[in-house]
C-alpha positions as protocol buffer text, in pm:
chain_id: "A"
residue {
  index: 1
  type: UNK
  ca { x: -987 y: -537 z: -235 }
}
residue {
  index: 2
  type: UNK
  ca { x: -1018 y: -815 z: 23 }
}
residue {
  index: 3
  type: UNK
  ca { x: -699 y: -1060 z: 78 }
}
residue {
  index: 4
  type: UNK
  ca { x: -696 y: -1357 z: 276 }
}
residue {
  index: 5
  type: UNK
  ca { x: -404 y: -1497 z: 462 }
}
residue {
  index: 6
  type: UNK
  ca { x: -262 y: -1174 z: 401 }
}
residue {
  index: 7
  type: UNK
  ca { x: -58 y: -1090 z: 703 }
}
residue {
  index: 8
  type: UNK
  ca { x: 257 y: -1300 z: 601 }
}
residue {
  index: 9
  type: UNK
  ca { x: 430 y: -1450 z: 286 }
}
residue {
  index: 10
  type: UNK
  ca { x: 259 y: -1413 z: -39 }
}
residue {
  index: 11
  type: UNK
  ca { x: -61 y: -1242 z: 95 }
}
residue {
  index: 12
  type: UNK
  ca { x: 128 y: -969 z: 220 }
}
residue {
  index: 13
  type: UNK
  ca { x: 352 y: -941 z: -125 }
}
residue {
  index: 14
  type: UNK
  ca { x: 13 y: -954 z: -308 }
}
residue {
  index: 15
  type: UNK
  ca { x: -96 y: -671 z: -65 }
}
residue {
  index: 16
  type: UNK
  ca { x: 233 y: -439 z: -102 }
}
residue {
  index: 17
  type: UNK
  ca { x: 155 y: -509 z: -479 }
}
residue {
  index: 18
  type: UNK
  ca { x: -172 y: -388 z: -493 }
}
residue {
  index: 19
  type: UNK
  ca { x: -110 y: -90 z: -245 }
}
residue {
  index: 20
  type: UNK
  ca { x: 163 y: -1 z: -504 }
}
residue {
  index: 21
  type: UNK
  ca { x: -72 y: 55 z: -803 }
}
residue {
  index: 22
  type: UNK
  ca { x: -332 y: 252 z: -561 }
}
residue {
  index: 23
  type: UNK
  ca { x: -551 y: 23 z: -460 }
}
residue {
  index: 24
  type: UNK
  ca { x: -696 y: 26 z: -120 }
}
residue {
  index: 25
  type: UNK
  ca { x: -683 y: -341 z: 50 }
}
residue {
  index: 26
  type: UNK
  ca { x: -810 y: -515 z: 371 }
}
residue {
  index: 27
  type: UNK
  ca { x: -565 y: -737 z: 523 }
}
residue {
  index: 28
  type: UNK
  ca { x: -687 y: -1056 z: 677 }
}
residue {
  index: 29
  type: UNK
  ca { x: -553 y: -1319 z: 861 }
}
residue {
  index: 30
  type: UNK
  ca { x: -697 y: -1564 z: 1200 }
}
residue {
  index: 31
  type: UNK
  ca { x: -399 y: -1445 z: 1406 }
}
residue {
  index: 32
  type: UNK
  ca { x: -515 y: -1047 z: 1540 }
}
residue {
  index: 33
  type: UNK
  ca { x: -214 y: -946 z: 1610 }
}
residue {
  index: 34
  type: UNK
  ca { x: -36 y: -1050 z: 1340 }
}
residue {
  index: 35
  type: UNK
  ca { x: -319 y: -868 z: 1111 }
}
residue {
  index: 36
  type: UNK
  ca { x: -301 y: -543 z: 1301 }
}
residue {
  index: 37
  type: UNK
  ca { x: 64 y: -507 z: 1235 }
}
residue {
  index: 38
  type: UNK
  ca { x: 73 y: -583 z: 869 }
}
residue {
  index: 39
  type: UNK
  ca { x: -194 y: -338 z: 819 }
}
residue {
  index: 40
  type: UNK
  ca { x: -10 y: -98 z: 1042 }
}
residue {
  index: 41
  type: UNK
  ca { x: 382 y: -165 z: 882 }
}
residue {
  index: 42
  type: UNK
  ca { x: 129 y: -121 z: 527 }
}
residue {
  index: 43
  type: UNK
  ca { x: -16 y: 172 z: 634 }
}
residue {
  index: 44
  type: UNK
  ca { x: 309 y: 363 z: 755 }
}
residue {
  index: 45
  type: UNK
  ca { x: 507 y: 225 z: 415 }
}
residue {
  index: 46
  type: UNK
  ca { x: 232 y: 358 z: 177 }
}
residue {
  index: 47
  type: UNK
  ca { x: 134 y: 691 z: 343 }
}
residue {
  index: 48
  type: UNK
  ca { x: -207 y: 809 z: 215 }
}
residue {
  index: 49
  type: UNK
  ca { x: -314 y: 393 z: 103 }
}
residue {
  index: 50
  type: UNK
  ca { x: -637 y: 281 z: 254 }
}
residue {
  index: 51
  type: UNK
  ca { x: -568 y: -12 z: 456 }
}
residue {
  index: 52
  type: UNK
  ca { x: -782 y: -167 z: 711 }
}
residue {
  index: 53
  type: UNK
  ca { x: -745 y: -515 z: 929 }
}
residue {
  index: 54
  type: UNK
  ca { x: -1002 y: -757 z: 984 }
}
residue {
  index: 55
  type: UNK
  ca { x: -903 y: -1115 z: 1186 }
}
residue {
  index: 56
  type: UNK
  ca { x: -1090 y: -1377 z: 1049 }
}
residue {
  index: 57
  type: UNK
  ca { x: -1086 y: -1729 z: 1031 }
}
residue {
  index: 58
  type: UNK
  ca { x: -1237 y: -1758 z: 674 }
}
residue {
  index: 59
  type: UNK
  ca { x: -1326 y: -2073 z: 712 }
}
residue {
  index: 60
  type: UNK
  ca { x: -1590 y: -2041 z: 950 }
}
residue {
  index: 61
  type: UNK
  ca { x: -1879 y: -1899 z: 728 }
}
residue {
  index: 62
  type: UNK
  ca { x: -1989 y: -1632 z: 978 }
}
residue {
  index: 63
  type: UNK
  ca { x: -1634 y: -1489 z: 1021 }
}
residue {
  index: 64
  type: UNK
  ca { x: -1608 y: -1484 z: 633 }
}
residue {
  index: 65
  type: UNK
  ca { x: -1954 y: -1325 z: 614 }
}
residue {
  index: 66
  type: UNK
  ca { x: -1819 y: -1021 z: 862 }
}
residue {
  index: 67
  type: UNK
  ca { x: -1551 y: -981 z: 701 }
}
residue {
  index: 68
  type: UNK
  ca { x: -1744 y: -939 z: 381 }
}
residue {
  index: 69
  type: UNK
  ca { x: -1961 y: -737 z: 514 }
}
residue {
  index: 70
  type: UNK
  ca { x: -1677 y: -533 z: 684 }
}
residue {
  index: 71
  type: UNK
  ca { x: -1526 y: -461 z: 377 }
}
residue {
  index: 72
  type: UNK
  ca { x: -1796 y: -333 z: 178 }
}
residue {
  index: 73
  type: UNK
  ca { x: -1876 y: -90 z: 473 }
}
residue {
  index: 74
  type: UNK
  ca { x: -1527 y: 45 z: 435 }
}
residue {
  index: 75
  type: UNK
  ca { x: -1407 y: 13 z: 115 }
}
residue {
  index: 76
  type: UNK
  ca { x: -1775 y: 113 z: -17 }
}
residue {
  index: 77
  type: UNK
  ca { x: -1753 y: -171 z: -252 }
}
residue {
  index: 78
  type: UNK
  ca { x: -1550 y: -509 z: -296 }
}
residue {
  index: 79
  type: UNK
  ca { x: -1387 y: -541 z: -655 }
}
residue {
  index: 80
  type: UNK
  ca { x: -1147 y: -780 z: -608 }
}
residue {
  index: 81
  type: UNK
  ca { x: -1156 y: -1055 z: -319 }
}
residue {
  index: 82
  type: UNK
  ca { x: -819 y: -1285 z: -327 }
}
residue {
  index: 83
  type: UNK
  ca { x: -899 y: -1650 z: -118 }
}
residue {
  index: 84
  type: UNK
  ca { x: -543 y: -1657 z: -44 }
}
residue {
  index: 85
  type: UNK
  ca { x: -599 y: -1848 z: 327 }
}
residue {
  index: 86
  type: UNK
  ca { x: -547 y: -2179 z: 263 }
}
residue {
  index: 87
  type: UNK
  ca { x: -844 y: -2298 z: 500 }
}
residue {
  index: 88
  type: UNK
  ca { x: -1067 y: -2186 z: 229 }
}
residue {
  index: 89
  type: UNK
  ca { x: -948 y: -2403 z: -28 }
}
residue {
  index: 90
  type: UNK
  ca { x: -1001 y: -2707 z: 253 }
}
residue {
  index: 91
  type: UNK
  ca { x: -1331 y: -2582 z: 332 }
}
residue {
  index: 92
  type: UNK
  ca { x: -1448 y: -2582 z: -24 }
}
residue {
  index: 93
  type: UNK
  ca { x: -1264 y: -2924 z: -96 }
}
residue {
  index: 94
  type: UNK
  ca { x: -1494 y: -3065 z: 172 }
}
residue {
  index: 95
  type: UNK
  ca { x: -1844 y: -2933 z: 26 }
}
residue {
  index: 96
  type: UNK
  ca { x: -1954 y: -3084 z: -331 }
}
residue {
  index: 97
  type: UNK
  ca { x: -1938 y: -2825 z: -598 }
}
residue {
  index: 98
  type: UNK
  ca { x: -2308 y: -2698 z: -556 }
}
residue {
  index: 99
  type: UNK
  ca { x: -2253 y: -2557 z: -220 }
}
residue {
  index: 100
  type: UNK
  ca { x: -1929 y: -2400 z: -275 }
}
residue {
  index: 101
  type: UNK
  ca { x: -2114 y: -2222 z: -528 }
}
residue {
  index: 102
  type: UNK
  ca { x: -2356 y: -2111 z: -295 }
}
residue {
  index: 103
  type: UNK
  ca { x: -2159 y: -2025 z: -40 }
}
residue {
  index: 104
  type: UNK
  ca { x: -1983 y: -1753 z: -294 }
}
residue {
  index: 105
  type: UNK
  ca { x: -2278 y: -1630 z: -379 }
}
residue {
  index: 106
  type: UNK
  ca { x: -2424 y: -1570 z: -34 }
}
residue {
  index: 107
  type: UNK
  ca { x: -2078 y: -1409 z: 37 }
}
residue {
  index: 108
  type: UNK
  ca { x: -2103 y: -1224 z: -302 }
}
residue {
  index: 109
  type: UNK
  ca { x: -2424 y: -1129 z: -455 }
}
residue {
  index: 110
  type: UNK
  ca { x: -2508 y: -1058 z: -812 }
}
């Protein structure tokens, strides 16, 4: 599973949660740093969890599409993808309905 915004505050709760039923999770966030070590403090609190770090600023299409693409490479496939960065919700605000739909699906194919 992919979370954005997740290396603080409620993305990081949603990622202990997760970790905590088994789930393996990528933690995201624009600040690197900040990323690395959430994924590192998650890794050494949930010995044997897959967690990786990607920075990205999700709300630059590219950076979203890496990190996408990042994920799937590691985690073999993406099942569950939590927008919790709240650039994305601006981003999509700003683009009529139509594109935000395309946008997902470039992101997320059928």
């Amino acid at each position: 599973m992919v979370i954005t915004g997740s290396s603080k505050g409620l993305g990081l709760a949603l990622a202990e949660q997760f970790l905590e039923t088994g789930d393996a999770v990528v933690v995201s966030s624009r600040d690197k740093s900040r990323c690395e070590a959430a994924a590192a403090d998650l890794a050494a609190r949930f010995p044997g969890a897959t967690v990786r770090a990607f920075p990205a600023d999700v709300s630059v299409s590219e950076q979203a599409e890496a990190l996408a693409d990042f994920a799937a490479a590691e985690l073999s496939r993406i099942d569950i993808w939590v927008n919790n960065a709240g650039a994305v919700l601006s981003l999509c605000s700003r683009l009529d309905h139509q594109n935000c739909i395309a946008c997902q699906h470039s992101l997320w194919p059928s």
